[in-house]
Backbone as a chain_set.jsonl record, in Angstrom:
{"seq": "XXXXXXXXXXXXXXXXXXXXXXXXXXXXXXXXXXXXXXXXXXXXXXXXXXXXXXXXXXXXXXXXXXXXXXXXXXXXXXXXXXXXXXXXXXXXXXXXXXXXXXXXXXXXXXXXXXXXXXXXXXXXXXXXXXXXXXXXXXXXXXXXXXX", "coords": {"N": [[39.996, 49.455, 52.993], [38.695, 47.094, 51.186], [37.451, 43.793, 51.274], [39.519, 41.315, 49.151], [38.269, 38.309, 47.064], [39.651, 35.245, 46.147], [38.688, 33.582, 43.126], [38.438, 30.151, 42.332], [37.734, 28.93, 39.423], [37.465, 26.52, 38.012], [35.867, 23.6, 37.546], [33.417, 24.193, 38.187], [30.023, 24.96, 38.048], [28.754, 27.091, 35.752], [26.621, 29.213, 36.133], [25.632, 28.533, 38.773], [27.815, 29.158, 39.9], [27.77, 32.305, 39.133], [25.606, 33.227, 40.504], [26.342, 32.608, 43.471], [28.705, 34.78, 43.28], [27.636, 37.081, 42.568], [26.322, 37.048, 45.098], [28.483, 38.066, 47.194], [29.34, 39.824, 46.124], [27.637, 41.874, 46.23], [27.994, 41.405, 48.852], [30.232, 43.419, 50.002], [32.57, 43.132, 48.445], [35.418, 42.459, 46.732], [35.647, 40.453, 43.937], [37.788, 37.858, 42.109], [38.174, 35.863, 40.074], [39.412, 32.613, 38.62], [41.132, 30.637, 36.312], [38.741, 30.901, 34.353], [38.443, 29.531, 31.792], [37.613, 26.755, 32.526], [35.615, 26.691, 33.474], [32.534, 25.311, 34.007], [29.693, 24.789, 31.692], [26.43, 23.454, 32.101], [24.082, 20.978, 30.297], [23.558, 19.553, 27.253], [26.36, 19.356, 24.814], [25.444, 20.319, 21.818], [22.832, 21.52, 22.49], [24.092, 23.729, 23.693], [25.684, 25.223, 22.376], [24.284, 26.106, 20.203], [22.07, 27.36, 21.499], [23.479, 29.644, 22.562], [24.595, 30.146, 19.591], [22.541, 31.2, 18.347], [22.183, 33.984, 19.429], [23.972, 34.904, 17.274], [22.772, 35.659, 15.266], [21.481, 37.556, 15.685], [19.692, 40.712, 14.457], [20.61, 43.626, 13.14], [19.311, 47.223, 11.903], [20.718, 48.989, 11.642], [24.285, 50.301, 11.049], [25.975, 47.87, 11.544], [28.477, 47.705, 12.276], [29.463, 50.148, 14.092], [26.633, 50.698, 15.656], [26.052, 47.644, 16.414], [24.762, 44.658, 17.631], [26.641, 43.527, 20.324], [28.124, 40.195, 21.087], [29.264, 38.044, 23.239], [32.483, 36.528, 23.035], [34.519, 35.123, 24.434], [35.811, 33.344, 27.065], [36.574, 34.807, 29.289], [34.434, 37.194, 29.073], [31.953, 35.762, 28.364], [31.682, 34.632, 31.021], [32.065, 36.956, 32.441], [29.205, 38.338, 31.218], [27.236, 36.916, 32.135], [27.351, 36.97, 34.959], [26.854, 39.717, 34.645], [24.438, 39.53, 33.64], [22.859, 38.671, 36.443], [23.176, 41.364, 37.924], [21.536, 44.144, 39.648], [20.09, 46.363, 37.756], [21.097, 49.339, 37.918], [23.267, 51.912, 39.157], [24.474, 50.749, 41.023], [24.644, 48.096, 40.616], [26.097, 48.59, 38.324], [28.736, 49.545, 39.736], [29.298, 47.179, 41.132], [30.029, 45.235, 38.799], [32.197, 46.444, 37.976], [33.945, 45.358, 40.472], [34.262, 42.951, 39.855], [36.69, 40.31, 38.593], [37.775, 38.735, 35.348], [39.881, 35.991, 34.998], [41.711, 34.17, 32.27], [43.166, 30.737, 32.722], [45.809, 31.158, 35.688], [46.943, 33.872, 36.708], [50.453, 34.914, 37.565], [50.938, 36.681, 39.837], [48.709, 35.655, 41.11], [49.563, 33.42, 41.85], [49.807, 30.709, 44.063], [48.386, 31.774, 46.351], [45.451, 31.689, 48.317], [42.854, 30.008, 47.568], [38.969, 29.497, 47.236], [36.461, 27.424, 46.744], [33.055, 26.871, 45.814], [31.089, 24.873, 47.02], [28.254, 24.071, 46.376], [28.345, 24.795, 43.569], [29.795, 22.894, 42.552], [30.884, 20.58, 39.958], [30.58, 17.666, 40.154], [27.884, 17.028, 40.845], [26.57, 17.058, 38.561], [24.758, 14.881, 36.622], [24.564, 14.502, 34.256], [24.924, 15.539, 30.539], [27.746, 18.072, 30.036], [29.602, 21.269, 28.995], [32.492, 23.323, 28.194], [33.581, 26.43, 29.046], [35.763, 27.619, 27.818], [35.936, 25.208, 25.821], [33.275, 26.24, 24.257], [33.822, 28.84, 23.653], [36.307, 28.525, 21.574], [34.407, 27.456, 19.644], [32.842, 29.787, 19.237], [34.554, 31.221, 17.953], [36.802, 32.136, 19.511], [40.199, 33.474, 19.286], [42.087, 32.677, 21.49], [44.555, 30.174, 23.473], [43.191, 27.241, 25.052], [44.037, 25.786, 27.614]], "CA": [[40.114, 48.72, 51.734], [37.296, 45.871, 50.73], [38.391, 42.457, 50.859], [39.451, 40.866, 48.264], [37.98, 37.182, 47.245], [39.388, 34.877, 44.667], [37.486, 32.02, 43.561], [38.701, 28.835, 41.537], [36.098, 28.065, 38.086], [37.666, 24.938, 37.672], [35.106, 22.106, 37.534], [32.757, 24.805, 38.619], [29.033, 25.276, 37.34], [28.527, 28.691, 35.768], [24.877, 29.802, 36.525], [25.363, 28.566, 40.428], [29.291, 30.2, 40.748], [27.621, 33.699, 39.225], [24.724, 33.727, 41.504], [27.579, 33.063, 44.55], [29.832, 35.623, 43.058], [26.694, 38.234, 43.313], [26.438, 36.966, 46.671], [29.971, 38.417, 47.212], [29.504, 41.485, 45.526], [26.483, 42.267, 47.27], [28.1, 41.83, 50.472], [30.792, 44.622, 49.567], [33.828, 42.506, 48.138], [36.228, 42.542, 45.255], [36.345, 39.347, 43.58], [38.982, 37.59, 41.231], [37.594, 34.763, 39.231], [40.915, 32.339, 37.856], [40.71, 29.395, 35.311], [37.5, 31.469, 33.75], [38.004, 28.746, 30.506], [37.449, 25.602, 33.002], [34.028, 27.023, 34.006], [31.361, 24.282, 33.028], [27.585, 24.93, 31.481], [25.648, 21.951, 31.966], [23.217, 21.266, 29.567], [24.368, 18.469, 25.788], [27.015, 20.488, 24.22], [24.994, 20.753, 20.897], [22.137, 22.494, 22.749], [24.421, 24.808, 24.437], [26.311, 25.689, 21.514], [23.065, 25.919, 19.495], [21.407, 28.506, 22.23], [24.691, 30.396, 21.987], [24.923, 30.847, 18.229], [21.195, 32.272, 18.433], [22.687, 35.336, 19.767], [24.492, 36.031, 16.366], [21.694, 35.707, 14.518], [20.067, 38.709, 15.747], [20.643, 41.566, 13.127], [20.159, 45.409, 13.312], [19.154, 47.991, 10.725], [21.838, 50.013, 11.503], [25.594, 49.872, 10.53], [26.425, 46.64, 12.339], [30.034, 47.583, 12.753], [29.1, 51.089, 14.564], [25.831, 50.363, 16.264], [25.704, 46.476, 16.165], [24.829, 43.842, 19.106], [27.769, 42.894, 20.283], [27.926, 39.58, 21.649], [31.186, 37.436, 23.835], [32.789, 34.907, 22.057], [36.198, 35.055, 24.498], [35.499, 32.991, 28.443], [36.411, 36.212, 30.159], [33.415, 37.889, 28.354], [30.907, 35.166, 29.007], [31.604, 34.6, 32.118], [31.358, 38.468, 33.082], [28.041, 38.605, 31.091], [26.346, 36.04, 32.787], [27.103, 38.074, 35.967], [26.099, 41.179, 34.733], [22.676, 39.446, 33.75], [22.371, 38.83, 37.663], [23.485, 42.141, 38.741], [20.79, 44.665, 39.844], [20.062, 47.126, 36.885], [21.194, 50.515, 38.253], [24.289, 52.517, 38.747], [24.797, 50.151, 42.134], [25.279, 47.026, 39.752], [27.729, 49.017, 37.463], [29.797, 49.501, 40.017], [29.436, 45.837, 41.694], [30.18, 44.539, 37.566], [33.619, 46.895, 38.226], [34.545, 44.834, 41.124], [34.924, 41.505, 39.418], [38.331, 40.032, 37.405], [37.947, 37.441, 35.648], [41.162, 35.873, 34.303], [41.918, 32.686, 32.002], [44.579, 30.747, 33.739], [46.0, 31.608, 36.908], [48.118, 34.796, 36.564], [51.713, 34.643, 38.775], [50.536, 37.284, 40.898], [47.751, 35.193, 42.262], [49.631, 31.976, 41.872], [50.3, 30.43, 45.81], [47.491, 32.573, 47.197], [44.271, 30.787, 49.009], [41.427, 30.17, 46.535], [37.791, 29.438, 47.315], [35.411, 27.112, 45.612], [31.791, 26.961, 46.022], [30.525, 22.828, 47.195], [26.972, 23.631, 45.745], [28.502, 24.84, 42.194], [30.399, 21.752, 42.09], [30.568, 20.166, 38.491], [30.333, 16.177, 40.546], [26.34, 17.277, 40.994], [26.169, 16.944, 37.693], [24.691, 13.758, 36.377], [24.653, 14.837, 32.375], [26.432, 16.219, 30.092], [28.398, 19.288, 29.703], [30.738, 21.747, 28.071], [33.295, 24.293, 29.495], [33.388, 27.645, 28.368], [36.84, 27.446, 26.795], [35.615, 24.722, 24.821], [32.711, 27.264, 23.942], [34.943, 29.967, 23.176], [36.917, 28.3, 20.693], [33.358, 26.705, 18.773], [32.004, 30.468, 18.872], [35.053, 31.632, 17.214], [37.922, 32.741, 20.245], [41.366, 32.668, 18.645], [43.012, 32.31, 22.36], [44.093, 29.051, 23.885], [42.459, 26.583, 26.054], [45.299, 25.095, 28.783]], "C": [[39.197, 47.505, 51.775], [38.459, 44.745, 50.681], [38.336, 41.757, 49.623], [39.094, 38.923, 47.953], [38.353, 36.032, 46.262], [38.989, 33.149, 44.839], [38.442, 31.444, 42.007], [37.94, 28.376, 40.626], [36.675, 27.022, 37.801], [36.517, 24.091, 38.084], [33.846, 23.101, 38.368], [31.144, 25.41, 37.561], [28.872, 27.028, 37.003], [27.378, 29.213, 35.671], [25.244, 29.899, 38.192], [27.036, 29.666, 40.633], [28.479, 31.676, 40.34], [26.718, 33.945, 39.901], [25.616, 33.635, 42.984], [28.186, 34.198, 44.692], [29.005, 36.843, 43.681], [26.725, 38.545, 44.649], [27.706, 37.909, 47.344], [30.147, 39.607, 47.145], [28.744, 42.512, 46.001], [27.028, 42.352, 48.951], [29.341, 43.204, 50.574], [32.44, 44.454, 48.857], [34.378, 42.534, 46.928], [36.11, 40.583, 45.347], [36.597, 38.581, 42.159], [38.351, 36.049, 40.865], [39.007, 33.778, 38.025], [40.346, 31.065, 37.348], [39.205, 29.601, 35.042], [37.27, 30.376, 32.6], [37.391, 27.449, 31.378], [35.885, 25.516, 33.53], [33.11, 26.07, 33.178], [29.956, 24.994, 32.834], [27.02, 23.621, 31.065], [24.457, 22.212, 30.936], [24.206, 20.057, 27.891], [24.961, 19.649, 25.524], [25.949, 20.94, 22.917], [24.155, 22.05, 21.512], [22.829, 23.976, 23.12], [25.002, 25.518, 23.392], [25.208, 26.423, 20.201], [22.41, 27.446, 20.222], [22.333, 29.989, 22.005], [24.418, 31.002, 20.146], [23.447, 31.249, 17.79], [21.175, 33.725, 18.784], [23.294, 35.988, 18.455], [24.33, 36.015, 15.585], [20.853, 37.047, 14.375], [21.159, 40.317, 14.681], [20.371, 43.413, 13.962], [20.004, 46.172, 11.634], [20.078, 48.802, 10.283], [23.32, 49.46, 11.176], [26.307, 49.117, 11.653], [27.658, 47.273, 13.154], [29.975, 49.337, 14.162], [27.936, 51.02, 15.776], [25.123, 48.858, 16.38], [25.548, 46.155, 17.598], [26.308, 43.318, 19.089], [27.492, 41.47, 21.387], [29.498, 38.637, 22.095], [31.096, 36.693, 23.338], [34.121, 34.714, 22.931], [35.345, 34.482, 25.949], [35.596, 34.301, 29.441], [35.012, 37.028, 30.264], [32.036, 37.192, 29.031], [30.55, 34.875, 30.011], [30.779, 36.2, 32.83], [29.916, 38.562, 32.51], [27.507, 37.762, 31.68], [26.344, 36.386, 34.347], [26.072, 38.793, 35.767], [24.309, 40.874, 34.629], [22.143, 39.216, 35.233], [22.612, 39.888, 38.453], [21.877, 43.013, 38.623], [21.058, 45.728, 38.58], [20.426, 48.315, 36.761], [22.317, 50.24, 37.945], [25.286, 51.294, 39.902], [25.654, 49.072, 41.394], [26.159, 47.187, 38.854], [28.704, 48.81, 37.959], [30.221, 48.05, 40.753], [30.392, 45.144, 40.207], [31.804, 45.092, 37.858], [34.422, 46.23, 39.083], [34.796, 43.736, 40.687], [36.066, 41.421, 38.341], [38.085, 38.925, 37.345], [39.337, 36.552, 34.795], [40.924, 33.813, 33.746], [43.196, 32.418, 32.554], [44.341, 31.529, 35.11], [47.022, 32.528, 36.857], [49.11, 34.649, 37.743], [51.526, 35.32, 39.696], [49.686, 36.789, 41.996], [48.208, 33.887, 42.577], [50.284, 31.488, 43.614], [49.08, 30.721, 46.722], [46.339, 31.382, 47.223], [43.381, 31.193, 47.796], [40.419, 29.521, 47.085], [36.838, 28.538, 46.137], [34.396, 26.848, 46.273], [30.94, 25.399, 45.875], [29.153, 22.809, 46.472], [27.021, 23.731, 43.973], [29.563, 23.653, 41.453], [30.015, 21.004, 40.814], [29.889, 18.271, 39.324], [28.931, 16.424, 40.848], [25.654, 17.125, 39.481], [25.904, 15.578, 37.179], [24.987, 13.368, 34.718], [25.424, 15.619, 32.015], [27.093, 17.801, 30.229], [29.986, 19.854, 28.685], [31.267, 22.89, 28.448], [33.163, 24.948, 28.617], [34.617, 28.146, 27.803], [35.91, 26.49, 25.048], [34.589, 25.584, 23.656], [33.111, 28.024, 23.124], [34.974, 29.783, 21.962], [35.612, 27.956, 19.468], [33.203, 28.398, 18.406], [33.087, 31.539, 17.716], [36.687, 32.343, 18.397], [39.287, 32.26, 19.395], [42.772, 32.504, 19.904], [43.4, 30.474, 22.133], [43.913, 28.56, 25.12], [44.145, 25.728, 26.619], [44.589, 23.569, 29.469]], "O": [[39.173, 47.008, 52.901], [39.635, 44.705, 50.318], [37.265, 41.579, 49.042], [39.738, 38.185, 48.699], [37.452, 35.738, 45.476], [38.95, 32.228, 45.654], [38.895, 32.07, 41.049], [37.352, 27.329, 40.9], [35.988, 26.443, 36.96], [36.385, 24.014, 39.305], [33.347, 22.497, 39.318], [31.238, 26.128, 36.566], [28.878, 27.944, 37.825], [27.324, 29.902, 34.653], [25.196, 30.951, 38.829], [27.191, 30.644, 41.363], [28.489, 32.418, 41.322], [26.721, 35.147, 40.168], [25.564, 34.658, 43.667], [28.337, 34.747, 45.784], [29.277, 37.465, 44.708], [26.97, 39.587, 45.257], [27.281, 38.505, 48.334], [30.855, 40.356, 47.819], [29.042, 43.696, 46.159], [26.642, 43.051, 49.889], [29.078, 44.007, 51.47], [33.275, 45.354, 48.764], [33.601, 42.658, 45.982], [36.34, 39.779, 46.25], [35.793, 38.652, 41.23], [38.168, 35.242, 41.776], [39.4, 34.208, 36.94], [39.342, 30.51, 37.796], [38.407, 28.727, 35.382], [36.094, 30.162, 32.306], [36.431, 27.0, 30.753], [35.218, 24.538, 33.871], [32.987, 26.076, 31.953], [29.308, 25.607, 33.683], [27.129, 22.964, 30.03], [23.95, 23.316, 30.736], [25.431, 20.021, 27.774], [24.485, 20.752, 25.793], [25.58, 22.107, 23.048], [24.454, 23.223, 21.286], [22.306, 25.072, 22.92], [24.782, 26.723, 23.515], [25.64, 27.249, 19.397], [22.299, 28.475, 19.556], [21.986, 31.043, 21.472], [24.112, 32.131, 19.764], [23.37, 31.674, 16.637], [20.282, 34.51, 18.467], [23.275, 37.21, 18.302], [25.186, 36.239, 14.728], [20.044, 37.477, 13.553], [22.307, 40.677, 14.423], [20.048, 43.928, 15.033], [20.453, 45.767, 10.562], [20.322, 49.244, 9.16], [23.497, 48.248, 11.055], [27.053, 49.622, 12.492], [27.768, 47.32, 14.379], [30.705, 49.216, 15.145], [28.351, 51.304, 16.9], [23.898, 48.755, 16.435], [25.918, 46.846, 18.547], [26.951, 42.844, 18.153], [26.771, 41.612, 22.375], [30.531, 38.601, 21.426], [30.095, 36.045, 23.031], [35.002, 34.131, 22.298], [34.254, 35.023, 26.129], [34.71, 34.645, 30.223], [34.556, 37.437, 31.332], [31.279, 37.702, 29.857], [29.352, 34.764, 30.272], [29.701, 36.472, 33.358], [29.158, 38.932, 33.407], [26.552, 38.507, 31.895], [25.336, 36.081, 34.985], [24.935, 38.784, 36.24], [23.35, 41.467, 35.124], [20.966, 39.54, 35.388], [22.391, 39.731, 39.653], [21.088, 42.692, 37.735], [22.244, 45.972, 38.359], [20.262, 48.775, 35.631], [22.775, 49.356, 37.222], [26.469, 51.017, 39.7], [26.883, 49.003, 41.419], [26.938, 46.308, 38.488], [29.622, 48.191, 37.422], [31.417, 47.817, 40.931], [31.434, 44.555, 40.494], [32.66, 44.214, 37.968], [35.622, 46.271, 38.812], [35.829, 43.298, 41.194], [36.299, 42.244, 37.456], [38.028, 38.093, 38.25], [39.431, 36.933, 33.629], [40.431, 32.818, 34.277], [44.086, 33.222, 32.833], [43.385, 32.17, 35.548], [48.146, 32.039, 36.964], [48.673, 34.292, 38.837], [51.893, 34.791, 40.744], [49.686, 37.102, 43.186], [47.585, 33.173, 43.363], [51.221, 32.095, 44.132], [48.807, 30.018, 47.695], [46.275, 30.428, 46.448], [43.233, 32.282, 47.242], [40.925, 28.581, 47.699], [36.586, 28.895, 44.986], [34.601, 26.536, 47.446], [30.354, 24.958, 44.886], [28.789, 21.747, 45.965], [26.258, 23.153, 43.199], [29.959, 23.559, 40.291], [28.816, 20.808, 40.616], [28.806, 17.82, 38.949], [28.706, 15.394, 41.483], [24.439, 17.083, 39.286], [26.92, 14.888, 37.255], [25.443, 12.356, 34.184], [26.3, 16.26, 32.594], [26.312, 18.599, 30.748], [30.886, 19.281, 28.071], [30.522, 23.616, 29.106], [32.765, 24.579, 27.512], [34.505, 29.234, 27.237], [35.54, 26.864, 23.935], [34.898, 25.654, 22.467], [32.83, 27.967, 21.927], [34.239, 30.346, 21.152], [35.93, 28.242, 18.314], [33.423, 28.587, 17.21], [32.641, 32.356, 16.91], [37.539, 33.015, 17.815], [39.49, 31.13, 18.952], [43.955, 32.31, 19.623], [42.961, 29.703, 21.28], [44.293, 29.125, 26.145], [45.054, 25.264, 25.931], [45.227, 22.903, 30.283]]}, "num_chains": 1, "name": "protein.A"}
């Protein structure tokens, strides 16, 4: 059985935790991703929110609702896509994308258990601003809530 790894996104950069996570996945590991809304993207909120809603701009010819882009608007979502954009392009990286969970909150099953955070994806490296990917969420339209 593969070990399993779960990691803490609280106060955690999300570019440096999904190039870690790869790291992880690449070495042959399951891993569990908890407080997915607390995940920060550095960068002024406007811009980030701004780069974001450029994504659902883009149109198609075809019947949107059938063959449309679909794009995440929920932290679970964004998080996992911003993986998948670092996974390797094959069938290899499908199944690496299968090994990750990423959960808002901390579900009771994992609650007690050892968690992992990553000192170089630390949010205190940050000198400017940012905006968590809850907060995100809710701007791009999520109708969960942020804890």
């Amino acid at each position: 059985m593969t070990e399993t790894v779960i990691v803490d996104g609280e106060g955690q950069i999300l570019g440096r935790l999904a190039s870690k996570v790869v790291g992880l996945l690449k070495e042959g590991k399951r891993v569990v991703i908890v407080n997915g809304e607390k995940i920060v993207i550095s960068g002024p909120r406007n811009r980030v929110v701004n780069g974001y809603m450029l994504l659902f701009s883009v149109g198609t010819l075809f019947n949107p609702y059938k063959l449309g882009v679909r794009r995440p608007r929920t932290p679970i979502n964004i998080v996992k896509r911003t993986i998948r954009g670092m996974l390797p392009k094959t069938h290899r990286g499908e199944t690496m994308l299968k090994m990750v969970k990423v959960y808002v909150g901390i579900p009771k099953e994992l609650q007690g258990k050892e968690m992992m955070k990553f000192e170089d994806a630390n949010v205190a490296r940050l000198k400017g601003k940012y905006i968590t990917v809850g907060e995100l969420s809710k701007i791009l339209g999520w109708k969960g809530n942020v804890n």
